[in-house]
C-alpha positions in Angstrom: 141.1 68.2 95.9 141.5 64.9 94.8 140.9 65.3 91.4 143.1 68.5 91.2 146.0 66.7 92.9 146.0 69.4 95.6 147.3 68.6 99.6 147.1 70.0 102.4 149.2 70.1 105.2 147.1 68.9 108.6 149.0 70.7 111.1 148.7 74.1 108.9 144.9 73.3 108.5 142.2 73.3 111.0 137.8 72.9 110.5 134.9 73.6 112.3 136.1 76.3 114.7 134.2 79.6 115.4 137.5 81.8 115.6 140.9 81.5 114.6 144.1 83.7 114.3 145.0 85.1 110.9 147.7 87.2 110.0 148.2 88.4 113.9 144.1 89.0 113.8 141.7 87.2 115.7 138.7 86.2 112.6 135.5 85.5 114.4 131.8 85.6 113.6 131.4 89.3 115.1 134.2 90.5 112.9 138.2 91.1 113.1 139.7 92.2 116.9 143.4 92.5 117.6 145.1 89.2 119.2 145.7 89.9 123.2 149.3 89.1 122.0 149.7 92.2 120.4 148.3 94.7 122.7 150.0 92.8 125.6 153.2 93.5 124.2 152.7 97.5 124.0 151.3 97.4 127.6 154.2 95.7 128.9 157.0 98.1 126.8 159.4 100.6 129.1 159.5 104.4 128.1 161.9 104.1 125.3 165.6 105.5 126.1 166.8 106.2 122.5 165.7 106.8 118.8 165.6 103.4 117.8 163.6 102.3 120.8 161.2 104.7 119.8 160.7 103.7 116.4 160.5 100.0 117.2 157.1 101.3 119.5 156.1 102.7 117.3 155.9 100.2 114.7 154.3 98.1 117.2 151.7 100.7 117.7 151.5 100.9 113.9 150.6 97.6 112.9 147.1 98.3 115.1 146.8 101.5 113.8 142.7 100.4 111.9 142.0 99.9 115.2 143.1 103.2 116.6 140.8 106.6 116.1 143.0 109.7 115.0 146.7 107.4 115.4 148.6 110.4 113.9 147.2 112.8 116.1 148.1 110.5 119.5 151.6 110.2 118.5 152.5 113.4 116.8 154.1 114.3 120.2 156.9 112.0 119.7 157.7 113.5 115.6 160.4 115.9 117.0 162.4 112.4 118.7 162.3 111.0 115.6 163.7 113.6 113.5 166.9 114.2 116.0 170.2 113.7 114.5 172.8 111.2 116.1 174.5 114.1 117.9 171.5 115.4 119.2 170.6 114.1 122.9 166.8 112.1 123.4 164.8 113.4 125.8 161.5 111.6 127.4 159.9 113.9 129.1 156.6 114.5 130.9 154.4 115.1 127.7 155.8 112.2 125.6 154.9 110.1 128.7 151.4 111.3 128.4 150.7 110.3 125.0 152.1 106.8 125.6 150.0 106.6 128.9 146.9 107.4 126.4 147.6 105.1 124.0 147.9 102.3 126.3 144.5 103.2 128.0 142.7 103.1 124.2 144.1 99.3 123.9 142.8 97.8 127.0 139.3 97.8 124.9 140.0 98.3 121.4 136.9 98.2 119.2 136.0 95.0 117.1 135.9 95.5 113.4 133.5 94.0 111.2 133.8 93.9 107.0 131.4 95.4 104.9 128.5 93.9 104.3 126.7 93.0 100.8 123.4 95.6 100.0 124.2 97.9 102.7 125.3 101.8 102.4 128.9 102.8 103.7 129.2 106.0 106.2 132.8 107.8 105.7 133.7 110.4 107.9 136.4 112.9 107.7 138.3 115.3 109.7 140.8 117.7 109.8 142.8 120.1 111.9 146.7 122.1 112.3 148.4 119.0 111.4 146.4 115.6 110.5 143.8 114.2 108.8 141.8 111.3 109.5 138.5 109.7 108.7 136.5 106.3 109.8 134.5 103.9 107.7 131.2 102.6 109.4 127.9 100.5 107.9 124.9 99.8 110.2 124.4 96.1 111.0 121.0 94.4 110.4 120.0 95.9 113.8 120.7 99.5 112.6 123.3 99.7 114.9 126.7 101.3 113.8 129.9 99.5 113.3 133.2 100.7 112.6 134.9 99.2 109.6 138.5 100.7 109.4 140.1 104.0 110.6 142.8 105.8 109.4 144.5 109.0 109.5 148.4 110.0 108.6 150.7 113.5 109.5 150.7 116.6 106.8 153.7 117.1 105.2 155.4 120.3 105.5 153.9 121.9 102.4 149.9 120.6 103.5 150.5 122.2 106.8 149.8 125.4 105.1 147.0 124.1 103.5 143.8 126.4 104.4 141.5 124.3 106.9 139.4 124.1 103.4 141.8 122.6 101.5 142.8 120.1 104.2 139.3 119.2 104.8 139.3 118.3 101.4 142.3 116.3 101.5 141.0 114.6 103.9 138.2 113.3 101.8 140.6 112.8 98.8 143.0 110.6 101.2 140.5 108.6 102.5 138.8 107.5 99.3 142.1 106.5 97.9 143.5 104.3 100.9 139.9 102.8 101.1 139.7 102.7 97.6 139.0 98.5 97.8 136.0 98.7 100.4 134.0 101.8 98.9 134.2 101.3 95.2 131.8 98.3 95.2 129.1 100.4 97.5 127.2 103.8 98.0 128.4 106.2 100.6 127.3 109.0 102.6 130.5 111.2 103.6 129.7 113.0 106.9 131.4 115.9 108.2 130.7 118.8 110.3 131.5 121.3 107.8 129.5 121.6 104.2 132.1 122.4 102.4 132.5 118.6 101.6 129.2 119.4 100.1 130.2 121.7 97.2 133.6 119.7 96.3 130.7 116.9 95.7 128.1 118.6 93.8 129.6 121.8 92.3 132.2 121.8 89.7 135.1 123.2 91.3 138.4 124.3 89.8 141.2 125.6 91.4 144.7 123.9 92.1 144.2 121.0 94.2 141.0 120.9 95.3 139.6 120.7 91.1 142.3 117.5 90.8 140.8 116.1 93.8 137.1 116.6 92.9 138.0 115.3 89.7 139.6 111.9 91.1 136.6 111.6 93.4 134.0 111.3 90.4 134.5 107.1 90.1 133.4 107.1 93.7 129.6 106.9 94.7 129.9 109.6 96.7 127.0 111.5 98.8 127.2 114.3 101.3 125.1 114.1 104.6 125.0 117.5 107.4 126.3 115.9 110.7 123.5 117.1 112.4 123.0 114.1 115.0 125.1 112.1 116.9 123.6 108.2 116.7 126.6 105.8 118.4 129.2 105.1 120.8 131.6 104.9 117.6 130.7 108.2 116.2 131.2 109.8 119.4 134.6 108.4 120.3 135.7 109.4 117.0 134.4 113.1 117.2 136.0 113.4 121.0 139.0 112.5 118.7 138.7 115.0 116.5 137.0 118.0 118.1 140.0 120.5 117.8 138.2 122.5 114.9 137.0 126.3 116.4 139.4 127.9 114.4 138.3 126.0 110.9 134.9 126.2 111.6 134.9 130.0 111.9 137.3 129.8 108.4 134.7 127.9 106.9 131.6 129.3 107.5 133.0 133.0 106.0 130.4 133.8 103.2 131.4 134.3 99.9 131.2 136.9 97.2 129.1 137.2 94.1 129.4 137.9 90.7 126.4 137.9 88.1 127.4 138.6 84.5 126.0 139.4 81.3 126.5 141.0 78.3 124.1 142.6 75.8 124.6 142.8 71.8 122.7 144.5 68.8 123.6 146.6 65.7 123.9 149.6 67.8 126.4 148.8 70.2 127.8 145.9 72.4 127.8 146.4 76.3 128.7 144.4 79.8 127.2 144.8 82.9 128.4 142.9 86.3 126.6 142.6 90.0 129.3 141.8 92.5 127.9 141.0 96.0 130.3 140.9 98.7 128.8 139.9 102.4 126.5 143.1 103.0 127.5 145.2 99.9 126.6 145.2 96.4 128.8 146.5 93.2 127.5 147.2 90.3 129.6 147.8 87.4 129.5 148.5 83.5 131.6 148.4 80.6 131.2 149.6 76.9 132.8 148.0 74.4 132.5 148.0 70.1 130.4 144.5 69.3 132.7 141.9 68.8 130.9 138.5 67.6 129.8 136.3 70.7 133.4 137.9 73.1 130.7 140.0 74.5 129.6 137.8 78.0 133.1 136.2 78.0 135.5 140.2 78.0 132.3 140.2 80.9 133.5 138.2 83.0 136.6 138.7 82.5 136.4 142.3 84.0 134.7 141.2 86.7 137.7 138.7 87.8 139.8 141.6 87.9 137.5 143.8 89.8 136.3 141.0 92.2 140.4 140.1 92.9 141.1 144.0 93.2 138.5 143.9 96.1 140.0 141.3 97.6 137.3 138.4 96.9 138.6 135.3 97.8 136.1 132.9 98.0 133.4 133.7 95.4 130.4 131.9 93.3 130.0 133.0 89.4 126.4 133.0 87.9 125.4 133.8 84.4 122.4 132.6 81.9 125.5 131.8 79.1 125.5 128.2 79.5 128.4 128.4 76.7 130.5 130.8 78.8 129.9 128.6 82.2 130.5 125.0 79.9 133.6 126.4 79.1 135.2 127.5 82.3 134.5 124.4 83.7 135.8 122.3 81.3 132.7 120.3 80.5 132.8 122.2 76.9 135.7 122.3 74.5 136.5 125.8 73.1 136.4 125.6 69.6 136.5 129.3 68.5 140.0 130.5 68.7 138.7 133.8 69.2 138.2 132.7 72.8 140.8 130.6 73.3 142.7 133.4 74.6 140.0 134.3 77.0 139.5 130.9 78.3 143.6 131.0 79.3 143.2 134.5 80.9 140.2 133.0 82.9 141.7 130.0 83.7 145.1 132.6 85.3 142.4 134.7 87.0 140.5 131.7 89.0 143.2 130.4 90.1 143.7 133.5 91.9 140.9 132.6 94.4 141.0 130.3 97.7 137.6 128.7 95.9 135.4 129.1 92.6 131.8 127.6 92.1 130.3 128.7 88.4 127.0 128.2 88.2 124.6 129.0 85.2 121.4 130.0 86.1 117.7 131.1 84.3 117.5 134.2 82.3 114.6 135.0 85.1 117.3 134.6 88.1 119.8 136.6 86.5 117.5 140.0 85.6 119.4 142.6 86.9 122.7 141.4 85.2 120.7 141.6 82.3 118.8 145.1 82.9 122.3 146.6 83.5 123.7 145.3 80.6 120.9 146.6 78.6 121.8 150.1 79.9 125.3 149.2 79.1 124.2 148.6 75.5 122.0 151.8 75.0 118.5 150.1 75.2 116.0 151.6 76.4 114.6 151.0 79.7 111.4 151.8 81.2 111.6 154.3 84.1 110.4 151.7 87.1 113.4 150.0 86.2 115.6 152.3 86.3 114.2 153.5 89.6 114.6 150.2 90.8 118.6 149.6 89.6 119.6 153.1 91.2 118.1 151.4 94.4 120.2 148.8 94.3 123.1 150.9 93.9 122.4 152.6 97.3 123.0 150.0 99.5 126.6 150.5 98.5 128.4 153.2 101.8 130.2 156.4 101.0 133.4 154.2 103.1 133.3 152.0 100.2 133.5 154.4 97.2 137.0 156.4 99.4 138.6 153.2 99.3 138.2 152.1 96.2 137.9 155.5 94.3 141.2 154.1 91.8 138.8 151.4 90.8 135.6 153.5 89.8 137.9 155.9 87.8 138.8 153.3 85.9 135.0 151.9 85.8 134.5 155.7 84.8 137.3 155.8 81.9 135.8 152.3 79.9 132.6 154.6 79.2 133.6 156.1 75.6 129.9 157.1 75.0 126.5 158.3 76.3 123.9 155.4 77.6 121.0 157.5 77.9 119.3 161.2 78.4 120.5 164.1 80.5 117.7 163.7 83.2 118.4 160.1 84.1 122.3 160.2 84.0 121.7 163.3 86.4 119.7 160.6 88.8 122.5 158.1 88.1 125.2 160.5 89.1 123.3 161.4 92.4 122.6 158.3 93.4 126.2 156.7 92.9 125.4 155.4 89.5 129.1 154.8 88.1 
């Protein structure tokens, strides 16, 4: 200090203590806990009479709020006093008194942060419900027990209120990453949540509205999903009692999706596109012949198939195809250089954002064989008879409810088909057997 002409002021400046108060926290070799001071002075505040009583709690109640599992959701109850107008009258009542009485009963024994440690693995969980979001940062200490690290959690907005229970979860995930942004970036971290649909915002490429932006912004983050399956920890249980208001997203959540496997088959005798969408319990198959028009063949496909699966009222659904091209593409993670399908990709890009959720995958020639078979058909190959036997059997599982409803949509299946496929005797059996 001497040599870099620094001072130090000796009643500012104090050495060998265990614990000392910083910035209104009390710094000590188990980790960060509020000053007594602090909580003392919420304990001993009246009901508040007015607006601006109100808010000055609640800024007191703020400046803890890392300390405090699901804040937003323990004071939500006093939103409507704040937003009264000077006319309006302010009325405590019986509720309001409630929530204060539980937020004082959290402080007598708040939880004692600790910071992150160097070489260990983070644990981020998330939540969501009607009208918050919230999420707590943990690491196991050298004991393998589990420490909270920071917790947060904020009101929706108007506009994120009406947010599918997807969409929020996924907020959720997005919000915390960015306000923890300075403690996860350095480290590895599992995200836990009770729901996997954390899982496929993760891993699958994802594009639709929000939740594609949010995936996207997520990729500088070492980021890995983990099934809450267990309960391990006092912390993780408080903070699930916190946030167990979740029957009606669960039930949202685990709705399966539909299906559509594409394909499209080219030669010097024709072009032709054949589509298998699977809706929970029912499978669709659908053809379309069309004159061979360089590689448009998979991509007018798929294309089809958008409309059809949006006419059926799809709204969740996973795309697989064996054209890594066509799935590159939709995603992003190809360019489009032909301007032959530039078009396309724009019409695709309309169509998926008709859906709640998209997942493209592209998948083995092998997986995707009866995409292929029927577009073979579509195409005038010929096909041996055991397959043929075998398609028409998957047609069947379609009901006789399903074709009344949607009779519109097979006549205009029926009208795409300007030419025969194949002989008398098997377009007979495909006729029976609810072929078109």
């Amino acid at each position: 200090m001497r040599k870099h002409g620094l001072k130090m002021n000796p009643l500012k400046c104090v050495f060998g203590v265990s614990a000392g108060d910083f910035l209104g926290f009390v710094i000590h070799q188990k980790g960060i806990e509020v000053d007594k001071n602090k909580t003392r002075a919420i304990m001993e505040t009246m009901p508040p009479s007015n607006k601006k009583e109100l808010q000055s709690l609640l800024g007191k109640i703020n400046f803890l709020r890392r300390f405090i599992s699901n804040l937003s959701g323990k004071t939500k109850v006093f939103s409507p006093l704040l937003r009264l107008k000077k006319e309006e009258e302010f009325r405590w009542d019986e509720n309001h008194q409630k929530a204060f009485e539980e937020i004082k009963n959290y402080l007598i024994n708040l939880p004692v942060m600790v910071p992150p440690s160097e070489g260990g693995k983070l644990k981020l969980y998330v939540s969501a419900n009607d009208s918050t979001i919230a999420g707590m940062l943990s690491q196991d200490d050298e004991n393998g027990i589990e420490k909270s690290i920071y917790y947060i959690s904020r009101m929706l907005v108007e506009a994120e209120i009406r947010y599918t229970p997807l969409e929020k979860l996924c907020l959720s995930l997005y919000y915390a990453c960015t306000k923890l942004k300075h403690y996860i970036k350095p480290y590895d971290v599992f995200v836990f949540c009770r729901n996997n649909v954390i899982k496929y915002m993760l891993s699958k490429p994802i594009v639709h509205s929000q939740v594609g932006k949010w995936a996207l912004a997520l990729t500088e983050y070492s980021l890995t999903f983990v099934p809450l399956k267990a309960t391990k920890g006092q912390v993780i249980v408080d903070f699930l009692v916190d946030h167990s208001n979740l029957t009606e997203q669960v039930n949202y959540l685990t709705t399966k999706s539909w299906e559509l496997f594409f394909d499209g088959s080219k030669h010097e005798l024709g072009a032709g596109i054949r589509l298998l969408i699977i809706s929970p319990g029912k499978c669709t198959p659908n053809e379309m012949q069309m004159n061979p028009r360089c590689n448009l063949v998979a991509k007018d496909g798929i294309l089809f198939g958008f409309r059809l699966a949006i006419d059926l009222g799809a709204r969740n659904i996973i795309i697989r195809g064996d054209s890594q091209l066509v799935i590159k593409q939709l995603t992003r993670e190809y360019k489009c250089m032909n301007e032959k399908l530039l078009e396309c990709n724009s019409r695709a890009t309309a169509l998926l954002n008709s859906f709640d959720e998209v997942q493209l995958e592209h998948i083995s020639h092998n997986e995707n064989e009866i995409a292929n078979e029927l577009a073979q058909i579509a195409s005038e190959y010929k096909i041996s008879r055991e397959c043929l036997e075998s398609l028409v059997w998957v047609r069947n599982e379609l009901s006789d409810e399903h074709y009344s409803n949607n009779a519109y949509l097979i006549k205009e299946m029926n009208s795409r088909n300007t030419s025969k496929v194949i002989n008398g005797k098997y377009l007979k059996k495909f006729h029976e057997s609810s072929m078109y």
